[in-house]
N, C-alpha and C positions, 0 to 999 in steps of 0.2 A: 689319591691324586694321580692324573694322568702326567706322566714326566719325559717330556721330550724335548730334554737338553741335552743328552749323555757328551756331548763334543766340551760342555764347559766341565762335567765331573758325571761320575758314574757311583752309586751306590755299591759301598765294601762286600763283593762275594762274602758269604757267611762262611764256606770254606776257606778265605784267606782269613778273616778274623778270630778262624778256630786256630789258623797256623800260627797265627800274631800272638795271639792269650798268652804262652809261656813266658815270651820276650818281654812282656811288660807288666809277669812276676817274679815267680820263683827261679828265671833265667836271666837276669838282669844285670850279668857281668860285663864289665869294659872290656871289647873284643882285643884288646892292645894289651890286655893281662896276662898275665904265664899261666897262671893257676888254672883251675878248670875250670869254673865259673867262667872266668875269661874265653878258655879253649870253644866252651859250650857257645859261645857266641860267636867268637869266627870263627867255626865251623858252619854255624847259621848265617852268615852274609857269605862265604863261601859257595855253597850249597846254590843261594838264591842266585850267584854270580849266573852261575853253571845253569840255573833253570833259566833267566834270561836270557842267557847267549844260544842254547837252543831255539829260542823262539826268534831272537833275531840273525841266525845263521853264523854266530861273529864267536873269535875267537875270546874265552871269557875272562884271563889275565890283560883284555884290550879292554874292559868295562870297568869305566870311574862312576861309581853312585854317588850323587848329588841331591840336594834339597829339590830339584824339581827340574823341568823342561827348562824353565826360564833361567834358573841357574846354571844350567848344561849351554843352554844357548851363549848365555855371558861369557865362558872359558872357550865355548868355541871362537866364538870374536874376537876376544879377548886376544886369542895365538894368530890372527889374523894382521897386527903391529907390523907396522914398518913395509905392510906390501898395498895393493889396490884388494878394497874388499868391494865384491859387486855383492849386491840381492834384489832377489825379485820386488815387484810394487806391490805384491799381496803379501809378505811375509806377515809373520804373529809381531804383535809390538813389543816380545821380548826380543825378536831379533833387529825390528827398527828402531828401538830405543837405545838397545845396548849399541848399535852400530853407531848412534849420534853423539853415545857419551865419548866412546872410543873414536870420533871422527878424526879429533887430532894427531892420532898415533897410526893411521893410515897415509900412503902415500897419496891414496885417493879413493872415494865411497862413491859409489853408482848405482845405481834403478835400473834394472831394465824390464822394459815395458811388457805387458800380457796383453792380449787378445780377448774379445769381446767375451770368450768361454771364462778368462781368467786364467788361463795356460799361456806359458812362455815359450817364445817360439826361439828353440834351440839357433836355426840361420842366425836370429840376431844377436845373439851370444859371440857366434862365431867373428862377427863382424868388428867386435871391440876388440881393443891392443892388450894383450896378454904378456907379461913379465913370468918366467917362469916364480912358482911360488905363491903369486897372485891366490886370491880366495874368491868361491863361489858362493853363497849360502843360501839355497832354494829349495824350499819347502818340497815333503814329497807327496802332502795332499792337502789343500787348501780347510782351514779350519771353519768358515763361513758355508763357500758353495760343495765343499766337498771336491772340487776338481784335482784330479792325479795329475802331477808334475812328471815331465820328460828326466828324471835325473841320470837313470843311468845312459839314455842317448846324450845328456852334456856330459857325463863323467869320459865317455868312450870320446864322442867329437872333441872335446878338450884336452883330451889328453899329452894329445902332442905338444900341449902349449906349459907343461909343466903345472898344470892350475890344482890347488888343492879344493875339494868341493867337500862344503858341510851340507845336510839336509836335516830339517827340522823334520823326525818321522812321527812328531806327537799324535797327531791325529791317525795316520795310518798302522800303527803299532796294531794289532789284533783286531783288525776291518780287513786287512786285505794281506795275501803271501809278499814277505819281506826279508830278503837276506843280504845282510850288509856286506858279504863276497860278494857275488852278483851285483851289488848294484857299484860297487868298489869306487863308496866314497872315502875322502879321508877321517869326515867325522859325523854322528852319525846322535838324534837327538831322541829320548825318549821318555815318555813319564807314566808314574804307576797309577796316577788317581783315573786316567781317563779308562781302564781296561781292567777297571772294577776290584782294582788295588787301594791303599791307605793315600790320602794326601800328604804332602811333603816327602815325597822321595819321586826321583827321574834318576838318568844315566848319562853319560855321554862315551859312546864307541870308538874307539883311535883306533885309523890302520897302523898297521905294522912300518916302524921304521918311521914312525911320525914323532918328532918329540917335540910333544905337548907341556907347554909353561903352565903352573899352578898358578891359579888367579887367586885362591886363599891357603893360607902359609900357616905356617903352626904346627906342625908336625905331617909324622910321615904317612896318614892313612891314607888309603887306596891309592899303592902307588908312587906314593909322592907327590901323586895330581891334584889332592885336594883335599886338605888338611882339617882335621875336627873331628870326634869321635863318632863313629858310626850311629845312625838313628837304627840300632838293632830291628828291632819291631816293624819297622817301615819297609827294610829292606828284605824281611822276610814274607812280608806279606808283598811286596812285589813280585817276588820271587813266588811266591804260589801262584799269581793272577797271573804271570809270562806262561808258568807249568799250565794253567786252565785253558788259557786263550788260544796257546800251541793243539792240546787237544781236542778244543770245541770248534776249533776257527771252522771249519768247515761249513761244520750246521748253523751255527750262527751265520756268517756271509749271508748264507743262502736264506736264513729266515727272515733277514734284515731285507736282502734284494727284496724277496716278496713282498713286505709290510711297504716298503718304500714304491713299487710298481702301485700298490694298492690305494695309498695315498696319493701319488700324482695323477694317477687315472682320475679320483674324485678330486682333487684341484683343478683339473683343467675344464671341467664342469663351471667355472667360478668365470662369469665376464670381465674381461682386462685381468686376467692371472698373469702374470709372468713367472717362470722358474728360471733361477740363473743359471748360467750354465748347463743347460738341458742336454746339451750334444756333447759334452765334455763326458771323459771318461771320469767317475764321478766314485768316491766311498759308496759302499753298499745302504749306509745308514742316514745320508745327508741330505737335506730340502731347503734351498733357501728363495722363499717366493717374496715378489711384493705385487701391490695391487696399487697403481698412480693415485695419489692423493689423499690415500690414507696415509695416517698418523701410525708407524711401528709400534714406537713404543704404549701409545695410547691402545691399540690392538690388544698387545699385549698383555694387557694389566687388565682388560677385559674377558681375556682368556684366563689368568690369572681365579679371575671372581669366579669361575665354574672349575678352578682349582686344575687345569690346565698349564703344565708350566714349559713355555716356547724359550726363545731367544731372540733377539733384537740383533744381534751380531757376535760379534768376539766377545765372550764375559769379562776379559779382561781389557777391554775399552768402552762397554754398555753404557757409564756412568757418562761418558764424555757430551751425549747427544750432539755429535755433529755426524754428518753421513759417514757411512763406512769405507776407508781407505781402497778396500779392497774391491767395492762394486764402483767407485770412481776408477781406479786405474783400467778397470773393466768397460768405463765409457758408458755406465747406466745411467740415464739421468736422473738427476738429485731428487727431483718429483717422487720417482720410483724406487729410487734409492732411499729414501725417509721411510717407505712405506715397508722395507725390509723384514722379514719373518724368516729364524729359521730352525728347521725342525730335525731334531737328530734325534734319533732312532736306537734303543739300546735290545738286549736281548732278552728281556723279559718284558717286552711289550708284545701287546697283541693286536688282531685284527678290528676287534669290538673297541679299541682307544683310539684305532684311527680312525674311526666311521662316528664314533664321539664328537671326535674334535673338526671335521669336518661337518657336525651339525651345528656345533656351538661357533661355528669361525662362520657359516653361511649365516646365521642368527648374527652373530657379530656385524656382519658387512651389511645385511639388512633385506639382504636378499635371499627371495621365496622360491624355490624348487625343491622338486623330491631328490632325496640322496640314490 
């Protein structure tokens, strides 16, 4: 199979599944134990702290592991009670959903608008009424188009305004150089299945001096932030894909840039192509095109049959079939917007998968040119 989804999940590194094996046998003790079996395991979420917070530049007593992005997302929200929480109109639906559960416990929830790229434009940030306290929560790289978000230009221009800012860095985690100093938000989102770690484990980052409310209770693991026995295994094997990604980020970016240069070159061969956000500063690994009046998801199921496997938008709202939030607030027309394809790019793809599928999607549309 040709597999270009890696933005919905990425295939377990076999060196992180070599690190995981012990965890889920003959190490299998409750890290919350005295004994050594116990020791032997938080020493191992310990360890894994420590290889994350390298990767994301953050101090590693600031990292709560969580069952995932969308659970990190919840607790960042979640602390967000009793003040104005603003978010972008492209955020992921674990941050639009959790903000509408929690709408009532806000003094007040607002959108503010992107630009035709899908990028927010910092001026109008500025322009809304800030309470010191208030929350920001804006993505640092669009999960669909791939577009990099301005955060640490609002973390620096808001400053003055007292605003605490979260940023969703699921998708930018190991695409592109990320240190949650530098970018000095207050809270900071990340998961392991996208950066070729296990599913079911993320993070969420707290600056210093932030005191962060436990959204689940039950005892005192990680912190006190967030209660229930550690998934041992999960967070070891995050903890190796943070250690890989910090080492390889380089080579990868850069064999991602080129695989992705190589694919838009032969897209734009295609009559009526559009790439979203073409001018946006964009992930190394991201393509989200459509073509007016095609049917996405019918595309894709087409692609599918030649064992090609794309994406129609967010994995985690695929099923909805209504247009994608994110190329609406983008001002795509819905025509265009139905016809949505997108292609992410992992590090074990090559150049002969994208020259594939660029034969099989021209075969698809119905149209005859040489590649």
């Amino acid at each position: 199979m040709i597999y270009f989804d890696h933005n919905a999940t990425t295939r377990c590194d076999e060196r992180v599944v070599e690190a995981m094996a012990p965890y889920m046998g003959a190490l299998y003790g409750n890290p919350s134990s005295l004994y050594k079996l116990g020791r032997f395991a938080r020493t191992a979420i310990d360890t894994a702290r420590e290889q994350l917070a390298a990767l994301l530049d953050a101090p590693a007593e600031r990292i709560v592991f969580t069952s995932g992005g969308t659970e990190a997302n919840a607790l960042a929200l979640a602390n967000a009670r009793g003040k104005c929480l603003t978010i972008s109109a492209i955020e992921h639906p674990s941050v639009f959903e959790n903000a509408a559960a929690y709408r009532a416990s806000y003094r007040d929830l607002r959108t503010g608008a992107v630009d035709s790229n899908g990028q927010i434009s910092v001026d109008s940030l500025l322009d809304l009424d800030w309470q010191p306290g208030d929350f920001l929560s804006l993505m640092l790289a669009n999960n669909e188009t791939g577009a990099v978000q301005p955060v640490a230009e609002a973390v620096n221009r808001l400053s003055g305004f007292g605003v605490n800012v979260h940023t969703d860095a699921v998708q930018a985690l190991g695409k592109m150089p990320l240190s949650f100093r530098q970018l000095g938000v207050t809270l900071l989102t990340v998961s392991s299945h996208k950066i070729y770690g296990p599913k079911g484990c993320g993070a969420l980052v707290v600056a210093e001096g932030f005191n962060l409310s436990a959204l689940q209770r039950g005892g005192d693991q990680e912190h006190g932030w967030r209660a229930g026995t550690e998934n041992v295994a999960a967070i070891v094997g995050f903890g190796k894909a943070a250690e890989l990604a910090k080492a390889e980020m380089e080579v990868r970016s850069a064999k991602l840039a080129k695989l992705r240069q190589r694919l838009e070159q032969r897209l734009k061969t295609i009559p009526g192509l559009v790439i979203f956000a073409e001018t946006a500063e964009r992930l190394p690994n991201t393509v989200q095109f459509g073509v007016a009046g095609l049917n996405g998801e019918m595309l894709l199921m087409q692609l599918d049959q030649h064992n090609i496997a794309v994406s129609s938008g967010s994995a985690c709202s695929a099923a909805s079939g209504e247009i994608s939030p994110v190329l609406a607030a983008m001002g795509i027309a819905p025509d265009l917007a139905k016809s949505a394809i997108r292609v992410s790019l992992g590090k074990d793809n090559t150049e002969t998968e994208i020259d594939r599928f660029v034969e099989v999607l021209i075969a698809s549309l119905g149209i005859h040119q040489e590649i």
